[in-house]
C-alpha positions as CSV (number, residue, x, y, z in Angstrom):
1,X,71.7,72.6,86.5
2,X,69.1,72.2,88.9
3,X,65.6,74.2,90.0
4,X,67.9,74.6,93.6
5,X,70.7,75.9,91.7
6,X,68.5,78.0,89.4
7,X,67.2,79.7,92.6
8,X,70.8,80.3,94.4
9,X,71.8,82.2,91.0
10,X,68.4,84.6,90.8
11,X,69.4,84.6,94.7
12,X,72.5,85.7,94.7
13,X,72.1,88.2,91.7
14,X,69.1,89.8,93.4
15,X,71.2,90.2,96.9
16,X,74.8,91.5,95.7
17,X,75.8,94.9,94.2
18,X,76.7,96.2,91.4
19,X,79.4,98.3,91.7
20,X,78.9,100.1,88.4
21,X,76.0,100.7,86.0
22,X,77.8,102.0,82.9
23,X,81.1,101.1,81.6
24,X,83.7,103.7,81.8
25,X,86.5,104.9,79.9
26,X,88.8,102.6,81.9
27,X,86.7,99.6,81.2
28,X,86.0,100.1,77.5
29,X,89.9,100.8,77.1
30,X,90.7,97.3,78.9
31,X,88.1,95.4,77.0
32,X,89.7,96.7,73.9
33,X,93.1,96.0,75.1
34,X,91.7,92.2,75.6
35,X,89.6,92.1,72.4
36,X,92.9,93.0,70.5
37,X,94.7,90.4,72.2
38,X,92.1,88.0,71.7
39,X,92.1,88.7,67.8
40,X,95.4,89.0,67.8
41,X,95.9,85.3,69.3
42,X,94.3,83.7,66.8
43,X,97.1,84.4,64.9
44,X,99.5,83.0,67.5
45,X,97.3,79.9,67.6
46,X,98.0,79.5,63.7
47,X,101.6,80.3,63.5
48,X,102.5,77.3,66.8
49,X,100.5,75.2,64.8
50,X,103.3,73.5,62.7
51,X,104.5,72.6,66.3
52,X,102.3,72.1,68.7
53,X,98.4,71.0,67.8
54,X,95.4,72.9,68.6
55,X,94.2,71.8,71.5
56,X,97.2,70.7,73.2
57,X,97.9,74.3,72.5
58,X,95.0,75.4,74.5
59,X,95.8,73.0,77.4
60,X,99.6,73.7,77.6
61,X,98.2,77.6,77.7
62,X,96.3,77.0,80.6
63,X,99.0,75.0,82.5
64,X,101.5,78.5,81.6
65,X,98.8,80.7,83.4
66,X,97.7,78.6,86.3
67,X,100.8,78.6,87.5
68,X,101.2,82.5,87.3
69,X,98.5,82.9,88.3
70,X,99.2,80.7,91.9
71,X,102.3,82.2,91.9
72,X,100.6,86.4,92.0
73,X,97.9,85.1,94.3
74,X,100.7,83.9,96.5
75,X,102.7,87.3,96.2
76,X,99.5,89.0,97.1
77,X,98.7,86.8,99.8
78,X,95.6,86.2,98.3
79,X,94.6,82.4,99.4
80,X,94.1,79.9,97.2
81,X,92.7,77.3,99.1
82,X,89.4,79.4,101.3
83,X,86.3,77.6,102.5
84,X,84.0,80.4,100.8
85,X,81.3,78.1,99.7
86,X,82.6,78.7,95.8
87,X,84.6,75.8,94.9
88,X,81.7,73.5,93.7
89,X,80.5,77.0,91.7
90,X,84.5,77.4,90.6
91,X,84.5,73.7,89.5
92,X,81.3,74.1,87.2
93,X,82.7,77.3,85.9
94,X,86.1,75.4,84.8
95,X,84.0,72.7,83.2
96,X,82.2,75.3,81.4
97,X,85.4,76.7,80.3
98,X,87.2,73.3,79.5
99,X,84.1,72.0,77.6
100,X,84.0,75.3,75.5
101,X,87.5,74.7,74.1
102,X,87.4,71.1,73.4
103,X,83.5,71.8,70.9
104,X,86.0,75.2,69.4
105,X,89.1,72.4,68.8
106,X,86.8,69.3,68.0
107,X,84.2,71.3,66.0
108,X,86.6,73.0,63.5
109,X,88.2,69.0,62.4
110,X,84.2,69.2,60.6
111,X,83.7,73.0,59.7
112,X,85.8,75.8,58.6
113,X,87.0,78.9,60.5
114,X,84.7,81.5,59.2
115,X,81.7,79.6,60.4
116,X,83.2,78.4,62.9
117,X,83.4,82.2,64.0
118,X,80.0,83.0,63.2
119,X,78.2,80.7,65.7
120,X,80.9,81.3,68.3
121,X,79.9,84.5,68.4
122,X,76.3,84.0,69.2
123,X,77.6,83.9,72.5
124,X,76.6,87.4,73.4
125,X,73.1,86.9,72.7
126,X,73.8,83.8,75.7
127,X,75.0,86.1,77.8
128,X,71.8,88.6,77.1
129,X,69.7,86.0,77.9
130,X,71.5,85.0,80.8
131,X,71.2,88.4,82.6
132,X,67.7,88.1,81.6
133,X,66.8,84.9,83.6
134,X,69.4,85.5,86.8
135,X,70.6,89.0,86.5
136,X,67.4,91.6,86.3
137,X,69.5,94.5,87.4
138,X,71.4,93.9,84.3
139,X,68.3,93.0,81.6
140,X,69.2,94.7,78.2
141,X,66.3,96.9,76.9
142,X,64.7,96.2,73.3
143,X,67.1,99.4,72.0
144,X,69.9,97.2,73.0
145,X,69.2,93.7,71.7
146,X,69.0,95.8,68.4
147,X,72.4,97.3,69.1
148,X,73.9,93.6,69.9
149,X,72.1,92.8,66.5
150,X,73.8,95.2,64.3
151,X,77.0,94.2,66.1
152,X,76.9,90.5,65.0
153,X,76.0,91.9,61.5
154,X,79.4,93.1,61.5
155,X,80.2,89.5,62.1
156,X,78.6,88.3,58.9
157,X,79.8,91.1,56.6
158,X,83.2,89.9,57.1
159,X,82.3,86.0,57.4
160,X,79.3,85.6,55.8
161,X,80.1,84.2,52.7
162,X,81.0,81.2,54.4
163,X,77.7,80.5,55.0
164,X,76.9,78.4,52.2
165,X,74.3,74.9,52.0
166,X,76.1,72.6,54.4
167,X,77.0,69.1,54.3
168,X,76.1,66.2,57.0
169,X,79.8,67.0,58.3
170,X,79.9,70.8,58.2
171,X,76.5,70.5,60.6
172,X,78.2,68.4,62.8
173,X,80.4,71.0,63.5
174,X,77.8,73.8,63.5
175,X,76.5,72.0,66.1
176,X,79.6,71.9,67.8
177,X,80.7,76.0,67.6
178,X,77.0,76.8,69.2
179,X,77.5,74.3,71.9
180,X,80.9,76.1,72.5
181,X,78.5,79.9,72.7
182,X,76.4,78.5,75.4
183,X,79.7,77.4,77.1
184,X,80.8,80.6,76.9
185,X,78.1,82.4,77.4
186,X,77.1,80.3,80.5
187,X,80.5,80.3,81.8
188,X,80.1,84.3,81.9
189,X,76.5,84.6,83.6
190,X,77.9,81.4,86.2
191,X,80.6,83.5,87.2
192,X,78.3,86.8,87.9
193,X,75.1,85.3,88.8
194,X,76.9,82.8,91.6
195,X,78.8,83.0,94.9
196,X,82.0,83.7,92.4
197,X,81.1,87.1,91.8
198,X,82.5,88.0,95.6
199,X,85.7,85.8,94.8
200,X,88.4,87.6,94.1
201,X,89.0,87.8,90.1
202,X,92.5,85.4,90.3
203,X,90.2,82.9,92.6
204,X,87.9,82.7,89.4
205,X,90.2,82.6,87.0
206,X,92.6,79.5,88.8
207,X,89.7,77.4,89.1
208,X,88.6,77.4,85.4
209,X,92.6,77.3,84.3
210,X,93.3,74.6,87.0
211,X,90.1,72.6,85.7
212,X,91.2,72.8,82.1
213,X,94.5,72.2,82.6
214,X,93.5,68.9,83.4
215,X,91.0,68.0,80.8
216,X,92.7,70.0,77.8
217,X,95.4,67.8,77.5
218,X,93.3,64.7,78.2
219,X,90.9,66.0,75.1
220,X,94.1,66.3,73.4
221,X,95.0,62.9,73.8
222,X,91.2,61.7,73.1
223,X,91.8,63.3,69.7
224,X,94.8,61.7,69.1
225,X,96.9,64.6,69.4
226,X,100.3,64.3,69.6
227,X,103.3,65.8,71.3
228,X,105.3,67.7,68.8
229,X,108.9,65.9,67.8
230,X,110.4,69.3,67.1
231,X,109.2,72.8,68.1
232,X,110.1,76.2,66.4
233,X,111.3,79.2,68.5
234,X,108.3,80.8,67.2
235,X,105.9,78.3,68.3
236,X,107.5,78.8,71.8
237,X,107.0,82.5,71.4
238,X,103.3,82.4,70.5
239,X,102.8,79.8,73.3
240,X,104.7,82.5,75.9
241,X,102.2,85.0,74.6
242,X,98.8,82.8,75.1
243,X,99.5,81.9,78.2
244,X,101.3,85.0,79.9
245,X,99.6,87.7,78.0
246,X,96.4,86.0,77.2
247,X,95.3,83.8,79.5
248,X,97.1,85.4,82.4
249,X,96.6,88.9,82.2
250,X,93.7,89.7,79.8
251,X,91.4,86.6,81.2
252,X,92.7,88.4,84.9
253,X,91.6,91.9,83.4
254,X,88.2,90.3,82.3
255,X,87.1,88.5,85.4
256,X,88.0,91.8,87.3
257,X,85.4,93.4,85.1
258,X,83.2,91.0,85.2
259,X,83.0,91.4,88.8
260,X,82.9,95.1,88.7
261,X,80.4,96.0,85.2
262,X,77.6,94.7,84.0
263,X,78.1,91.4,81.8
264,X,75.8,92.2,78.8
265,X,77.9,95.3,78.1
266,X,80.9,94.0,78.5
267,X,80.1,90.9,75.9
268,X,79.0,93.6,73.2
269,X,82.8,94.2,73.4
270,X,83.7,90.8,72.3
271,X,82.4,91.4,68.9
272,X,85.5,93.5,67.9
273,X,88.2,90.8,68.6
274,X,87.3,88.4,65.3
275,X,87.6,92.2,63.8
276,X,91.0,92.1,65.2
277,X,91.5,88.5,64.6
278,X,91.4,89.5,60.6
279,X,93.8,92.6,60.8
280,X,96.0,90.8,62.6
281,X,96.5,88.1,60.0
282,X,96.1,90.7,57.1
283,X,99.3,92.8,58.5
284,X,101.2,90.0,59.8
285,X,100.7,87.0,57.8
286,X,99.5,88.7,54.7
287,X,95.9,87.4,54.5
288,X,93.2,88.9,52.5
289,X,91.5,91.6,53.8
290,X,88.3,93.6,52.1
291,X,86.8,96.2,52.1
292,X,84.0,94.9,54.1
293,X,85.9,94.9,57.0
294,X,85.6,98.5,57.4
295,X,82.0,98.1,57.2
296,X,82.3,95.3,60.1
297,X,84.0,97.7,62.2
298,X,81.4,100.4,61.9
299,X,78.5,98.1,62.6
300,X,80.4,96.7,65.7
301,X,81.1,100.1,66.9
302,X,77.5,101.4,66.2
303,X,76.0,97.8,67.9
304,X,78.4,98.4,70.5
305,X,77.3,102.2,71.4
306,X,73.6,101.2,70.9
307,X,73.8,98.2,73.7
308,X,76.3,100.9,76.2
309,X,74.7,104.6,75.4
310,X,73.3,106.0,78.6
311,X,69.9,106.8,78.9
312,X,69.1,110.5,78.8
């Protein structure tokens, strides 16, 4: 990015309002609707699996919820097609978002899951320093950072014993799962610090699902992926549920509050859904679960209070 584009972020962050200061009881119950869902998906990713490979998973997803999502914008008369000066911003955003899902997919081929989850979600700490370079109405105080800390301790209670010496390959993948943070991360300040946070939330979200659309399956192909000779009614139901549930409404819900709360405090949210990610597989697919994950819970929700208590 250049110093020009550097300048129209901090620009447009310093000129446009922010509608609300604190999250609400509305938001926090929609960001744990989505952070269930989220967790809950990872679950739906593993059980399509036999049928239909990662990230071709991912790409068929996005193809599912860019056309719903043209579809409601057409219902609502919302236009797709504006001259609003945000579709090179839109275009950066979907590469962010395409790029982010092709290091998750390609990086887990050298690493496993539970570190793969750790570095992922570094991606608040992005975000954090993101409001701090274009956003200073949203800066988190040193109270806070400490808050977002104990969060992601949670994080390693319940996946830090994967954290062991790694090998050449495990690093390579490492490398990969924090590349995929800062694409998160930077896909999140994008969207608030640019033009895109006056675009309506399902003009946001079609041009990062109509970008990856396009270059998911392509990764897929890169990767040698291949399309799957038979596929199992419940790969087709998991597949219905990433892209209508998941991508299409949840991702709608979380550009709306993107566009309406600040983004630091919403991304302390996203520590709960690998939280949920693990219940989910414990209830439904009989995985381990510990006690630790209790513990995990209680740090999130204590990091998660620290980074959104009001001052008094």
């Amino acid at each position: 990015m250049t110093r020009n584009s550097d300048a129209t972020l901090t620009t447009v962050a310093n000129t446009k309002p922010r509608a609300h200061a604190h999250l609400d009881l509305l938001a926090m119950t929609i960001l744990v609707i989505c952070c269930a869902s989220w967790g809950l998906q990872q679950v739906a990713v593993k059980v399509a699996l036999p049928s239909f490979p990662p990230l071709l998973q991912a790409g068929l997803r996005s193809i599912i919820a860019t056309v719903l999502v043209w579809s409601w914008m057409t219902l609502r008369r919302d236009p797709v097609l504006v001259r609003d000066g945000t579709l090179g911003w839109g275009v950066a955003a979907g590469l962010l978002f395409a790029g982010e899902f092709v290091l998750i997919f390609w990086g887990l081929e050298f690493t496993n899951a539970s570190r793969a989850v750790i570095f992922l979600y570094m991606s608040p700490f992005v975000v954090a320093l993101g409001a701090w370079m274009f956003l200073p109405g949203e800066r988190l105080r040193p109270l806070q950072i400490a808050g977002m800390t104990c969060a992601f301790a949670g994080i390693l209670v319940v996946f830090g014993e994967s954290l062991t010496l790694p090998d050449n390959r495990m690093l390579i993948g490492d490398a990969m799962l924090i590349g995929a943070a800062l694409l998160w991360g930077a896909t999140t300040v994008l969207i608030k610090a640019s033009p895109l946070a006056s675009a309506s939330p399902g003009r946001v979200l079609l041009y990062q699902l109509g970008v990856s659309a396009v270059c998911l399956p392509v990764g897929a192909l890169m990767l040698g992926e291949a399309w799957p000779s038979e596929v199992s009614t419940l790969a087709l139901a998991s597949l219905a549920y990433q892209g209508i549930w998941v991508a299409f409404v949840t991702y709608l819900a979380w550009f709306w509050l993107v566009r309406h709360y600040p983004v630091p405090k919403l991304a302390s949210f996203t520590f709960l859904a690998p939280l949920f990610g693990v219940a989910a597989g414990g209830i439904l697919l009989a995985e381990p679960m510990s006690a630790g994950l209790l513990i995990a819970l209680v740090l999130v929700a204590l990091g998660i209070w620290l980074v959104n208590r009001r001052d008094t």
